[in-house]
Residue frames as qw, qx, qy, qz and C-alpha x, y, z in Angstrom:
[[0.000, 0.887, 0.461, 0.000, 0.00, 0.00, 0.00],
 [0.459, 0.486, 0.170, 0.724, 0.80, 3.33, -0.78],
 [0.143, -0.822, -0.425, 0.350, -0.15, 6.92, 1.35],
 [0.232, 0.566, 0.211, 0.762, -0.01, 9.68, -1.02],
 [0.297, -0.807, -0.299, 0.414, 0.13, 13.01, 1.85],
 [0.242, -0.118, 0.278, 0.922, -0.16, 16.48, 0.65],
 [0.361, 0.385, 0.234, -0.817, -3.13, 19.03, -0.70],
 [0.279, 0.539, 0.735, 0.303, -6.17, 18.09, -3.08],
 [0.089, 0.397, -0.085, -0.910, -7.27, 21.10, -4.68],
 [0.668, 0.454, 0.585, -0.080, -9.20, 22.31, -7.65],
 [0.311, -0.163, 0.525, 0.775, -7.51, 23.49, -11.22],
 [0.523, 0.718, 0.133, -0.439, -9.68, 26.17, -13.04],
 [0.526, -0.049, 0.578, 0.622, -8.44, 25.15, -16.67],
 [0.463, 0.454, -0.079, -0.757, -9.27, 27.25, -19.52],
 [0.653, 0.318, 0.666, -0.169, -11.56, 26.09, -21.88],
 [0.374, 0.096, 0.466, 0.796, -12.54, 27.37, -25.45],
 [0.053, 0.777, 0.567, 0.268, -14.68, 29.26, -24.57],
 [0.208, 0.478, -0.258, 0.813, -12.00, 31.73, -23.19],
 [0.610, -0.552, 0.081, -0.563, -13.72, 30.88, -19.92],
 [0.010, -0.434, 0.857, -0.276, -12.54, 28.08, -16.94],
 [0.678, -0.061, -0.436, -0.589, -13.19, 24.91, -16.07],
 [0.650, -0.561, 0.393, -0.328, -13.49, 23.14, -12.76],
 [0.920, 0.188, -0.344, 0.003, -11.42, 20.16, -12.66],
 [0.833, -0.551, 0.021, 0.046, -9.92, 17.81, -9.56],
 [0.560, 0.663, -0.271, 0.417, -6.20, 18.40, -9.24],
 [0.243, -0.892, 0.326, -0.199, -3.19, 18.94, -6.98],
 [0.538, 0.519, -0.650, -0.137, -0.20, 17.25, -7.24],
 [0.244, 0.022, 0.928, -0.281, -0.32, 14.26, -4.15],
 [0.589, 0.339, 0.417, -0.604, -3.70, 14.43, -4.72],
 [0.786, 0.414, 0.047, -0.457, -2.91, 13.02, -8.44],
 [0.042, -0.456, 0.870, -0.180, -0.02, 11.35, -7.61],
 [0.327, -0.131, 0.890, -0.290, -2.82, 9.18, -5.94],
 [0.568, 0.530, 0.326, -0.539, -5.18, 9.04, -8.40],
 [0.164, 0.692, -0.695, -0.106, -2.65, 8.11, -10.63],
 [0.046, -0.390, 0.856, -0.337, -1.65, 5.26, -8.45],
 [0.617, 0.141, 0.588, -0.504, -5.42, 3.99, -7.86],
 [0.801, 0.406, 0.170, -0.406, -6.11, 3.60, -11.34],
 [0.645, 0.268, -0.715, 0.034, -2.93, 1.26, -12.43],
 [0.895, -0.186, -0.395, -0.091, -4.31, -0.85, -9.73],
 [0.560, 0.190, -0.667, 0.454, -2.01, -0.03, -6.93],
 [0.414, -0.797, -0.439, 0.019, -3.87, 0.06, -3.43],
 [0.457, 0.178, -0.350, 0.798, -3.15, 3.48, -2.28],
 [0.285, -0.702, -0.558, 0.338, -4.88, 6.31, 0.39],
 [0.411, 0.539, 0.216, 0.703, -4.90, 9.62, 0.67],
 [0.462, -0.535, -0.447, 0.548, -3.59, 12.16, 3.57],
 [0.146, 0.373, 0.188, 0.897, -5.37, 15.50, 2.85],
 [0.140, 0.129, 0.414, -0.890, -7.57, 17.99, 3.75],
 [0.156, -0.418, -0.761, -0.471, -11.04, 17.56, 1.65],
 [0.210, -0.020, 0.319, -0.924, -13.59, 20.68, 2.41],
 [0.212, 0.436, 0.873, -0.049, -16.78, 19.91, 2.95],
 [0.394, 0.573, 0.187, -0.694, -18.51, 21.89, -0.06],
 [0.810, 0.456, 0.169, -0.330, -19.19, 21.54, -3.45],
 [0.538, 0.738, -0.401, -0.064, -16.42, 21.58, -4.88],
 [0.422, -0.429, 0.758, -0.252, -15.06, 19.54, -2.12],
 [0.786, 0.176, 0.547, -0.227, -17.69, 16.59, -3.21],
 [0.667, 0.677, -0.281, -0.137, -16.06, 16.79, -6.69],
 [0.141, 0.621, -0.765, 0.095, -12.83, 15.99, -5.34],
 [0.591, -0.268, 0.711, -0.270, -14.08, 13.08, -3.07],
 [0.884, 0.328, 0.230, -0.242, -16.34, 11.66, -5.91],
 [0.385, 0.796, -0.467, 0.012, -13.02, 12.03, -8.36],
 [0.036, 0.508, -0.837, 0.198, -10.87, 10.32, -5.93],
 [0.601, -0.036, 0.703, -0.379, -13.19, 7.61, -4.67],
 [0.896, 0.413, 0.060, -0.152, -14.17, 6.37, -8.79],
 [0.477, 0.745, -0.461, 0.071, -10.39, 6.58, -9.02],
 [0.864, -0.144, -0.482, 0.024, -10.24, 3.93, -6.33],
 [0.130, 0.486, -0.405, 0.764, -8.36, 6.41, -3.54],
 [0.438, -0.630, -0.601, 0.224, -9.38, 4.96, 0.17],
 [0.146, -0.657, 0.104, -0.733, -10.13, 8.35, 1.89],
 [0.743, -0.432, -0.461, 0.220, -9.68, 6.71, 5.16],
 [0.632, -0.204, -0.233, 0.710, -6.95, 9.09, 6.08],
 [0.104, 0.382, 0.207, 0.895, -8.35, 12.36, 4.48],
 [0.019, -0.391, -0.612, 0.687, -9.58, 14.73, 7.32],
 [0.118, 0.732, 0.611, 0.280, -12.74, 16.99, 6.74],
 [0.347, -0.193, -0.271, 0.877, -12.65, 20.71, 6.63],
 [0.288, 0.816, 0.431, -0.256, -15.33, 23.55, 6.89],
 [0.199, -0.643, 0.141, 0.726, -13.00, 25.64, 5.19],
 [0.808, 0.562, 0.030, -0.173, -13.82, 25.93, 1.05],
 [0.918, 0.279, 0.188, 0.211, -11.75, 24.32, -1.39],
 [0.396, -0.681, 0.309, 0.533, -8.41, 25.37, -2.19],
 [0.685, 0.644, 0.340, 0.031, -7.78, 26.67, -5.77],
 [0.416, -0.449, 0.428, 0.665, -5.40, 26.94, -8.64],
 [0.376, 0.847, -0.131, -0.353, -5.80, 29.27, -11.45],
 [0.617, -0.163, 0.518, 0.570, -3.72, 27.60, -14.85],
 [0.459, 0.817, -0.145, -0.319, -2.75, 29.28, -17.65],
 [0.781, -0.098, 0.570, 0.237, -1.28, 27.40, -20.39],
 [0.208, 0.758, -0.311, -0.535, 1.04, 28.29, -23.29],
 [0.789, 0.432, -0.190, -0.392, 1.16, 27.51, -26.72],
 [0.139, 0.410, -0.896, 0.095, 3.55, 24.90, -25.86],
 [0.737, -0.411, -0.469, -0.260, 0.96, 23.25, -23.62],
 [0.595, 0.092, -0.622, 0.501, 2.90, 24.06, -20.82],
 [0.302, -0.816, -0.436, -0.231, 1.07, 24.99, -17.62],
 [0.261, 0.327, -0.242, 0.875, 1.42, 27.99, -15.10],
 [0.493, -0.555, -0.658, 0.123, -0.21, 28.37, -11.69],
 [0.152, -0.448, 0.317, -0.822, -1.95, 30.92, -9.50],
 [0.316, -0.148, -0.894, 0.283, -3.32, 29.73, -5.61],
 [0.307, -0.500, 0.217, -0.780, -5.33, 30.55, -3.58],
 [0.655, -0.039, -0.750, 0.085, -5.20, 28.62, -0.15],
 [0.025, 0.222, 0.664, -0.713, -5.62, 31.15, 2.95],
 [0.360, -0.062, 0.591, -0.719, -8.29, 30.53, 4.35],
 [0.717, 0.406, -0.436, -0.362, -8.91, 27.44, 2.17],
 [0.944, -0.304, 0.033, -0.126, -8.80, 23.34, 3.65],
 [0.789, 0.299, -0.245, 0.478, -4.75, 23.19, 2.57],
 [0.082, -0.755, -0.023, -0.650, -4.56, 26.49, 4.72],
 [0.616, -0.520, 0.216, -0.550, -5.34, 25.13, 7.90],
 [0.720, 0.378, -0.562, 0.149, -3.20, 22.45, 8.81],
 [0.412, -0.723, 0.418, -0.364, -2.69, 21.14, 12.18],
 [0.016, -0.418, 0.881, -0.220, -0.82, 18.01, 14.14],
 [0.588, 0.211, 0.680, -0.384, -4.18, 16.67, 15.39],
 [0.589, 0.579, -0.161, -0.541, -4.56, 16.09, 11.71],
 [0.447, 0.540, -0.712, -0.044, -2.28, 13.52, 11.19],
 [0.882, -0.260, -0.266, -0.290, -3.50, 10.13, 11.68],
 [0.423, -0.750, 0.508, -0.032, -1.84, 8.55, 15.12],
 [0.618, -0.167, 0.734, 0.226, -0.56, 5.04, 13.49],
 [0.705, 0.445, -0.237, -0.499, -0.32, 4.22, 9.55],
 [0.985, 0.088, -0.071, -0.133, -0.26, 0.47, 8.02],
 [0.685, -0.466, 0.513, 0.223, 3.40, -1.49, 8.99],
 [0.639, 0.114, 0.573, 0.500, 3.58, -2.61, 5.09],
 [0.349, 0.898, 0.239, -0.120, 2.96, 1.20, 3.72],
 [0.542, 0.081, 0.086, 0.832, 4.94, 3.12, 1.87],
 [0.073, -0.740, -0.401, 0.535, 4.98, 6.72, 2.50],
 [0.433, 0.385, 0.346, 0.737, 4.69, 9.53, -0.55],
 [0.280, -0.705, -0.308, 0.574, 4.81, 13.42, -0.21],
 [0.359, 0.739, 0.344, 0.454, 4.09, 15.97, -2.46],
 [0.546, -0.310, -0.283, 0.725, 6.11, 18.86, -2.00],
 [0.112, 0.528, 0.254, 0.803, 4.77, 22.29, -3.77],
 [0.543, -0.802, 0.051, -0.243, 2.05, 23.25, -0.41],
 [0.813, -0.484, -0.182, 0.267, 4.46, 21.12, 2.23],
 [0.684, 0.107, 0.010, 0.722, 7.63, 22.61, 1.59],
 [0.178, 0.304, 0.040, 0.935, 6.51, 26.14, 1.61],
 [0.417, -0.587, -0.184, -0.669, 2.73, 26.77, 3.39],
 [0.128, -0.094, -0.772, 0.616, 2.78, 26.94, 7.16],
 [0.551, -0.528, 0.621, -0.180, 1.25, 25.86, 8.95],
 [0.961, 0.266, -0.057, -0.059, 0.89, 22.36, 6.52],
 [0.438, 0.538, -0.659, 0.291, 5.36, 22.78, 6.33],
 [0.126, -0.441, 0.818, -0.346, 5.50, 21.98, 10.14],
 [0.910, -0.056, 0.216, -0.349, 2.73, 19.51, 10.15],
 [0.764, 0.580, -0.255, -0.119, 5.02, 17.38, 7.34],
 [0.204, 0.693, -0.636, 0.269, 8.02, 18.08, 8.91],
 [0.609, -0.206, 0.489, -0.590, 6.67, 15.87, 11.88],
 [0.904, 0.313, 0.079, -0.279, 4.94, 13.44, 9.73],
 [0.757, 0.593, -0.272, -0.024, 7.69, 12.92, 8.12],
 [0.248, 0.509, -0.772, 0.289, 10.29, 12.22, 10.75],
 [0.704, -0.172, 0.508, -0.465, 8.04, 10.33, 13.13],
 [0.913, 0.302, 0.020, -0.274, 7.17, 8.02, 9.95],
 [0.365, 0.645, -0.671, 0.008, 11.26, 7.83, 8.64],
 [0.014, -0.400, 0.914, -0.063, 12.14, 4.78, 10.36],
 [0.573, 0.140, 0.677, -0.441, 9.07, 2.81, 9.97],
 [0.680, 0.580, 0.449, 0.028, 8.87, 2.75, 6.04],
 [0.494, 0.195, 0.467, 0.707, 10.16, 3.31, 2.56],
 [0.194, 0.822, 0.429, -0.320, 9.05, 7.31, 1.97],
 [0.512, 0.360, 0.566, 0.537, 9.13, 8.85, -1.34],
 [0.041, -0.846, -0.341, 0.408, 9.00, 12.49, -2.02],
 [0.393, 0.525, 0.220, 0.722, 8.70, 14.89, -5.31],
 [0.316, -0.034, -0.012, 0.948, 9.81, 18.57, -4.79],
 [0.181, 0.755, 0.579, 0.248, 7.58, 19.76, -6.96],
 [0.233, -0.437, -0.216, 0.842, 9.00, 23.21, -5.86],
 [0.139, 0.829, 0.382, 0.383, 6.45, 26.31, -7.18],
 [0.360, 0.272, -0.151, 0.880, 8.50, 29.59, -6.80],
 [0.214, -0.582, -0.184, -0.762, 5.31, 31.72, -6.34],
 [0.756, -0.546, -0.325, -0.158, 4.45, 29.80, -2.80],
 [0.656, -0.147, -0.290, 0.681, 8.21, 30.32, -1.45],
 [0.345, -0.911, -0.040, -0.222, 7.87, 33.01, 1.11],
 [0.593, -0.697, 0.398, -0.061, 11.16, 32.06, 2.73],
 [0.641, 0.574, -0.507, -0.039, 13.80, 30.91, 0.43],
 [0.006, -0.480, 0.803, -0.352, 16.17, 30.18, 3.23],
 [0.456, -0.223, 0.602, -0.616, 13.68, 28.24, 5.21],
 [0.906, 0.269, -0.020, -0.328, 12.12, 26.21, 2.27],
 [0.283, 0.810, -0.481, 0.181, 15.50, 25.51, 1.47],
 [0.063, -0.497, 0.756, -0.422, 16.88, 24.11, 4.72],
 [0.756, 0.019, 0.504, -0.417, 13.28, 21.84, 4.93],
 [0.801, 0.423, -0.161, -0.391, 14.06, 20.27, 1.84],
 [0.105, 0.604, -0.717, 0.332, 17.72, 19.44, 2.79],
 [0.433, -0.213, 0.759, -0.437, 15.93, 17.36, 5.70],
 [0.826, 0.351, 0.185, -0.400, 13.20, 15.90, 3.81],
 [0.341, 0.814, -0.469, 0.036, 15.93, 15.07, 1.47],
 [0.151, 0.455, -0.819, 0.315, 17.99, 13.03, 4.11],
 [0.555, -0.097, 0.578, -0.591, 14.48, 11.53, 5.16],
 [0.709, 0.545, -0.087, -0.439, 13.61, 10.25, 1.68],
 [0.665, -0.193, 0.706, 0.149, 14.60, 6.90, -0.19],
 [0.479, 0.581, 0.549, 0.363, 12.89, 8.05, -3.48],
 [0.131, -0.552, 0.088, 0.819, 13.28, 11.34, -5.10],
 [0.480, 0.530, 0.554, 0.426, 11.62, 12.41, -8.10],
 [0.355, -0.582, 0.025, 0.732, 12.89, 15.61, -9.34],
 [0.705, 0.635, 0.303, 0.089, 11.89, 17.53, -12.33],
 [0.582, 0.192, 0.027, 0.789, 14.67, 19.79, -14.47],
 [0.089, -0.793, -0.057, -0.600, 12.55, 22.88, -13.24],
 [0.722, -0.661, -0.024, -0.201, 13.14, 22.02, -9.62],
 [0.780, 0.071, -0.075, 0.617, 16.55, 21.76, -10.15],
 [0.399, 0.563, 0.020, 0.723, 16.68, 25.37, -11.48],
 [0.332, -0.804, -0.044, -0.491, 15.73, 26.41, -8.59],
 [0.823, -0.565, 0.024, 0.058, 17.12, 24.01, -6.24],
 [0.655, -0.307, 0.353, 0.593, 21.04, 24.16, -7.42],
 [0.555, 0.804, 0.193, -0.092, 20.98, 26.45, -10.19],
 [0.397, 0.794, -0.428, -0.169, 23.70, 26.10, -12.47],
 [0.494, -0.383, 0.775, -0.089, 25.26, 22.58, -10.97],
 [0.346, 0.261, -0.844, -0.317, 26.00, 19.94, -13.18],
 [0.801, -0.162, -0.385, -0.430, 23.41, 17.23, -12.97],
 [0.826, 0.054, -0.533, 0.176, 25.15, 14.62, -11.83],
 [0.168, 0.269, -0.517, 0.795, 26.89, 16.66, -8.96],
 [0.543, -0.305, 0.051, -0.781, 23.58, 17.15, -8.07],
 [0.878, -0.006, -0.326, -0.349, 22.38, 13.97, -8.02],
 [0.631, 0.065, -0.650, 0.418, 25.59, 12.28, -6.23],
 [0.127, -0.227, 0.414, -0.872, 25.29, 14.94, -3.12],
 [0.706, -0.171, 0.068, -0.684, 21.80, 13.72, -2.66],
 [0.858, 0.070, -0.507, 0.046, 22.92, 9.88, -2.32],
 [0.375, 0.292, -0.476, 0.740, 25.17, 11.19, 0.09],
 [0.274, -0.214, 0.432, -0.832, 22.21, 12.39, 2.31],
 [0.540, -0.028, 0.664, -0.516, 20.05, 9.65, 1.96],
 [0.792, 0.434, 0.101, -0.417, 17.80, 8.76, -0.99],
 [0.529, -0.298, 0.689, 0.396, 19.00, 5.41, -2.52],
 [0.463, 0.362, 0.735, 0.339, 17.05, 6.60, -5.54],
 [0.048, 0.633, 0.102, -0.766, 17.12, 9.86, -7.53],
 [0.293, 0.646, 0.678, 0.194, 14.67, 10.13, -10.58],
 [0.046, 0.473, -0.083, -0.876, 15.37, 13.56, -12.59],
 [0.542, 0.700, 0.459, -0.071, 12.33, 14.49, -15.45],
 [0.116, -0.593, 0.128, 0.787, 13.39, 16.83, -17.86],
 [0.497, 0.569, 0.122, -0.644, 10.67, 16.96, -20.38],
 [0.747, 0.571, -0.195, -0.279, 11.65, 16.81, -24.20],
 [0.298, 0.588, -0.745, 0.102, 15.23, 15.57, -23.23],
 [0.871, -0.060, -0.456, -0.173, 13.50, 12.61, -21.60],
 [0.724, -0.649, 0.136, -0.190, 14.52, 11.03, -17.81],
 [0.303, 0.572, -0.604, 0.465, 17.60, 10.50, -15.69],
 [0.845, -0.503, -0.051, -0.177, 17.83, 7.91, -12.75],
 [0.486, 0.503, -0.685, 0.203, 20.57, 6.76, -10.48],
 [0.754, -0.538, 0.180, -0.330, 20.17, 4.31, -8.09],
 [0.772, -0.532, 0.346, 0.014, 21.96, 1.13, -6.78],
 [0.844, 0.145, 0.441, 0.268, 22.93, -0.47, -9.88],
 [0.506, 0.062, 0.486, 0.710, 24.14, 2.75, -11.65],
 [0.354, 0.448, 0.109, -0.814, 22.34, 5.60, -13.72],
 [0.424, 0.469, 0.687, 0.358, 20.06, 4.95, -16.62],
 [0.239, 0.453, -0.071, -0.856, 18.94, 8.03, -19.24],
 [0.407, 0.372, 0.812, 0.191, 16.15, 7.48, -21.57],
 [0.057, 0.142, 0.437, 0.886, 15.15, 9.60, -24.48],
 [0.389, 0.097, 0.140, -0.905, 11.73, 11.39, -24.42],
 [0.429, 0.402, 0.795, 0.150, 8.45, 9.22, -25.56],
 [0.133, -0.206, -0.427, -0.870, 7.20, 11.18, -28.89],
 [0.034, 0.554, 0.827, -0.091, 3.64, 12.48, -28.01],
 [0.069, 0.602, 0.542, 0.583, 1.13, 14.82, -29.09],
 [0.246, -0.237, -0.565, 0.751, 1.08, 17.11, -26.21],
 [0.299, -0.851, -0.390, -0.185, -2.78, 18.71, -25.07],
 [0.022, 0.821, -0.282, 0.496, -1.03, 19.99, -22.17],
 [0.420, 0.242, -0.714, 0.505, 1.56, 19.10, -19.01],
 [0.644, -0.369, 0.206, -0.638, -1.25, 19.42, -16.49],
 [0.962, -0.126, 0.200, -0.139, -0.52, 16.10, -14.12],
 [0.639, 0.673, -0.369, -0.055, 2.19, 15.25, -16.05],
 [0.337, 0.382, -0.738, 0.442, 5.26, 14.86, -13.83],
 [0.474, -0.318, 0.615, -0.544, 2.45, 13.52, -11.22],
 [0.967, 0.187, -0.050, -0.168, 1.25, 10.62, -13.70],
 [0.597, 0.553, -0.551, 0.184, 4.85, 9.92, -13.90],
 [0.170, -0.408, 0.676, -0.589, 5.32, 9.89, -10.21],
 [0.702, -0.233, 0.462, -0.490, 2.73, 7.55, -9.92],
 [0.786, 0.480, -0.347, -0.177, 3.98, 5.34, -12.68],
 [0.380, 0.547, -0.681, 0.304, 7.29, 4.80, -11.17],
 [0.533, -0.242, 0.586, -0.561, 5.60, 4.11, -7.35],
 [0.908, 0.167, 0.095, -0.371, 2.91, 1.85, -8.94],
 [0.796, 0.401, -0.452, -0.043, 6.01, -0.11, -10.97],
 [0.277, 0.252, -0.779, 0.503, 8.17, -0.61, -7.86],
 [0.708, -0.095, 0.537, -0.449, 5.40, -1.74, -5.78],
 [0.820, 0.311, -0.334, -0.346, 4.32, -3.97, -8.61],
 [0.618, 0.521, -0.520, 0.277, 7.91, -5.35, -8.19],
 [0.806, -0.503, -0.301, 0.087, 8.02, -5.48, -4.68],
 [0.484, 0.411, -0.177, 0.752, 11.06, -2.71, -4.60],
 [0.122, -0.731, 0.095, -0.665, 9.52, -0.34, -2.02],
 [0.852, -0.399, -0.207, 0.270, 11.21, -2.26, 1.04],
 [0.011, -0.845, 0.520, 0.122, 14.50, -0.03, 2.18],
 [0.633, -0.438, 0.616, 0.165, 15.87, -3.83, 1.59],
 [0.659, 0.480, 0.521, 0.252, 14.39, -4.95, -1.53],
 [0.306, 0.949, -0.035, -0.062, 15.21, -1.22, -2.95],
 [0.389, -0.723, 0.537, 0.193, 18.79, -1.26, -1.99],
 [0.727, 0.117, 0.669, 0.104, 18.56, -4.39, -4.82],
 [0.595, 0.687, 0.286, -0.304, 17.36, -2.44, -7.55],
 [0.534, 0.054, 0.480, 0.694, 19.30, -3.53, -11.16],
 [0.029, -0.290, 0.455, 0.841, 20.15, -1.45, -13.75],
 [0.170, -0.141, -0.740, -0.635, 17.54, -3.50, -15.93],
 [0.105, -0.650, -0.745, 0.111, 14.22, -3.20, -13.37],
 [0.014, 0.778, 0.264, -0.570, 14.68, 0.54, -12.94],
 [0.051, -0.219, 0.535, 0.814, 15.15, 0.90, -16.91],
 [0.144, -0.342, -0.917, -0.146, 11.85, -1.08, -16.82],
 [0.063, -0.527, -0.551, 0.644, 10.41, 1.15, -14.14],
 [0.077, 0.457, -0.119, -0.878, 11.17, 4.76, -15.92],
 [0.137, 0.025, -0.693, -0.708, 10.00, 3.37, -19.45],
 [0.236, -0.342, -0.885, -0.208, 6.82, 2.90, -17.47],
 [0.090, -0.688, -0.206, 0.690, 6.25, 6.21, -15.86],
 [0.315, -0.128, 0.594, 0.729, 7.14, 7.18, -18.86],
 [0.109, -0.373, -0.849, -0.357, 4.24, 5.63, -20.68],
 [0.249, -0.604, -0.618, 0.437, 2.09, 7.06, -17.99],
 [0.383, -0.421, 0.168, 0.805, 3.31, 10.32, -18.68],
 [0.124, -0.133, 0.571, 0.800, 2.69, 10.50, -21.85],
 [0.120, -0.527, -0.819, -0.192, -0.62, 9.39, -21.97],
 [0.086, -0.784, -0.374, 0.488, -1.63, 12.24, -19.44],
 [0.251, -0.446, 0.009, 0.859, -0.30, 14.72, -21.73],
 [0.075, -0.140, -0.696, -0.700, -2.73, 14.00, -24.69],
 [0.245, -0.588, -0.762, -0.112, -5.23, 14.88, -22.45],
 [0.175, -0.813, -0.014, -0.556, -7.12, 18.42, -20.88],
 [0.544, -0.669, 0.285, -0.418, -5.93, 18.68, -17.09],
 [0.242, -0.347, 0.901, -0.098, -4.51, 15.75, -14.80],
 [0.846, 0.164, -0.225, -0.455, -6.11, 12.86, -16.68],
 [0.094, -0.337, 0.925, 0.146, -3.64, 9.70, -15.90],
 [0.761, 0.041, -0.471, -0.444, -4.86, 6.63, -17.48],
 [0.946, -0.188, 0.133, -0.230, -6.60, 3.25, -16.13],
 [0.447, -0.412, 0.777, 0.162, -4.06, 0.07, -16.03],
 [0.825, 0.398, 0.401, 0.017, -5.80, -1.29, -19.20],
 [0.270, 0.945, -0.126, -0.136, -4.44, 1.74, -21.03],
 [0.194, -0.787, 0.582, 0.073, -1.05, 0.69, -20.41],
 [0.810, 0.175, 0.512, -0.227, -1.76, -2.86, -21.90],
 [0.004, 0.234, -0.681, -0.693, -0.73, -3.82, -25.11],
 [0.543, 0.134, -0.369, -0.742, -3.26, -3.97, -27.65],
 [0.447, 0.111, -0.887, -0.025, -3.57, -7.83, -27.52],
 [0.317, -0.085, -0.863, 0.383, -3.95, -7.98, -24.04],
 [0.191, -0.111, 0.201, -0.954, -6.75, -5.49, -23.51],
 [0.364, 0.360, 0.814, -0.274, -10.25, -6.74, -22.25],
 [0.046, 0.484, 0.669, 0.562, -12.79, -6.75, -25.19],
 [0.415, 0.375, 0.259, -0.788, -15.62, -4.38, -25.45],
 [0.196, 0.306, 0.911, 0.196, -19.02, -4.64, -26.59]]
């Protein structure tokens, strides 16, 4: 099992009618949604307001097979992000979260025990930067560190850093708490700007993570873990837009190393050269698939099927 912790939101997308369109969205929040629908049991530690827009998300995450066991209720309304998306398809985010269910974050929020055979996953754009939700995490996240395998993407959104130094110095930890890493090439620029990959990428082995997963779009993914690095080329695709994107990917890679039985700190510590070339080229896939679609769309586990093997329709 999986726990996907971090904010559920909603993404106004534009439409074509030069107007917006509601539509479920933050990155844990499709990380896990993601994750539910190639068939890997996972949960979800959020806030979830109790209004309308709130019941979108639940209904969203609950057909997308997401146990909401862990997801607390707030009166507060939904928390929202404003995209704006350029002729590239590439998207661009405004928030709005005080006084909004990500907003309002507390300790007594955070369930007191989670499953013995979970893995743990964090979304970093709110944690990393919105207090009170940063110190809740910070908690969460060392209380949990010796009890499980915990995974955790950056995601780093400039506009939400209030406190360079301080985001900064939590990530470092988080960082040295973490066994996975998924890292896109924006979240580099920000996190080490101008550092040679690789420098980058060895320093962070050095503090903990036996696995470090860089995105970097057209120029296709970068991984180094026990057995070495691997780099694969981009998959060609028709690109709607990057909404979800580097979270369908995140849940690709989770969903294949569970699959595999890899998310153990032993069984990871294993990982060859040829399963995590397997892995990425299956995030990948994931990936791609979300980007020929409006907003976070990831696809079902049939999707991912070869032709052959798909169930019939009638």
């Amino acid at each position: 099992m999986i726990i996907v912790g971090g904010e559920a939101l909603i993404d106004l997308v534009p439409d074509h009618t030069g107007g917006y369109r509601p539509l479920p969205g933050g990155s844990p929040a499709n990380t896990a949604v993601g994750l539910g629908r190639l068939g890997t049991q996972t949960a979800l530690l959020a806030r979830l307001a109790d209004d309308r827009l709130g019941a979108l998300l639940r209904a969203h995450l609950g057909t997308s097979n997401v146990d909401l066991g862990f997801a607390v209720t707030s009166t507060a309304p939904t928390t929202l992000a404003v995209v704006d998306v350029d002729r590239d398809g590439v998207a661009d985010y405004s928030f709005y979260i005080d006084g909004c269910a990500d907003g309002g974050w507390q300790p007594a929020d955070l369930p007191t025990d989670l499953p013995p055979d979970a893995a743990l996953h964090v979304g970093g754009s709110f944690a990393l930067a919105v207090e009170p939700m940063a110190t809740v995490f910070d908690t969460l996240l060392a209380r949990e560190h010796p009890h499980r395998v915990i995974t955790f993407d950056p995601n780093i959104r400039p506009v939400l850093i209030t406190d360079d130094d301080a985001a900064r110095a939590r990530l470092r930890r988080w960082l040295g708490l973490a066994d996975v890493v998924k890292v896109s090439a924006d979240d580099l620029r920000w996190i080490a700007p101008d550092r040679p990959l690789a420098d980058v990428v060895a320093e962070w082995h050095d503090q903990g993570p036996t696995l470090v997963v860089v995105t970097r779009g057209a120029e296709g993914v970068y991984a180094s873990g026990p057995a070495g690095h691997v780099d694969l080329p981009a998959v060609p695709v028709a690109i709607t837009d990057t909404v979800g994107a580097g979270d369908a990917f995140m849940a690709g890679l989770l969903a294949a190393l569970d699959r595999d039985d890899l998310l153990t700190r032993p069984n990871l510590a294993t990982l060859t050269h040829e399963e995590l070339t397997d892995t990425l080229a299956y995030a990948q896939r994931v990936a791609a698939i979300t980007c020929t679609r409006t907003g976070a769309d990831s696809p079902w586990f049939d999707e991912l099927l070869p032709v052959e093997a798909r169930p019939a329709t009638f």
